[in-house]
N, C-alpha and C positions, 0 to 999 in steps of 0.2 A: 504494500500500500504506500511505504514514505517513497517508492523510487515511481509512481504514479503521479503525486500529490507533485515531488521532483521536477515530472517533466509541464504538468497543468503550470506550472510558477515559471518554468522555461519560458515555455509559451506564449505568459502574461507579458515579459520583461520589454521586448520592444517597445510596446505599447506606454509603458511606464517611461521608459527611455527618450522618447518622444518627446515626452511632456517635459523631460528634465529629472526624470523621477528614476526606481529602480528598486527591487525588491529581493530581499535573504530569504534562504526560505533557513529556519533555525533549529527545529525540530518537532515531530509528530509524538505526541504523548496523550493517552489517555484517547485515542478519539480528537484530537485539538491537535489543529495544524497553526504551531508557532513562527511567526513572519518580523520581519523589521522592513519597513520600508524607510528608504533613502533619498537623497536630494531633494528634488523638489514635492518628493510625497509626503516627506519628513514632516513636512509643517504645512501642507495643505488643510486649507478647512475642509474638505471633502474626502479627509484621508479615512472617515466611517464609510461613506456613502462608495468608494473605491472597494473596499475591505468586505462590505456585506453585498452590494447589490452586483458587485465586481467579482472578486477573487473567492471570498467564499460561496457565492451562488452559482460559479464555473467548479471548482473543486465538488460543493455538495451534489453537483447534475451528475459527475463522472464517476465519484463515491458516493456514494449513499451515506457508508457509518461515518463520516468524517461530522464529526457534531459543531464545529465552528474554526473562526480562525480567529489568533488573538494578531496583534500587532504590541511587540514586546520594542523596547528603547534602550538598547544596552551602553 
């Protein structure tokens, strides 16, 4: 499942990249796929609205048990 979740976050990064932006993926626990987004995602106000209606609504379509994504700031 994490070398799935792996390539859905590949996927995603152009698009992130795009914008100025860019995404880790940091690890799968529990069902909860752990992420850090970067540059210009880092501090977006839309960086929820990316995260749930974006990244984990493509992840949950491809997994099913994947129960959410967090967005972690290390």
């Amino acid at each position: 499942m994490e070398e799935q979740v792996k390539e859905i976050i590949e996927s995603l990064r152009p698009y992130l990249k795009h914008d100025g932006g860019d995404i880790e993926f940091i690890r799968l626990e529990d069902n909860y796929v752990y992420i850090k987004l970067t540059g210009a995602c880092r501090d977006c106000m839309f960086q929820d609205n990316t995260i749930l209606y974006g990244i984990e609504a493509l992840i949950k379509d491809k997994i099913p048990e994947i129960e959410g994504v967090i967005n972690i700031d290390l």
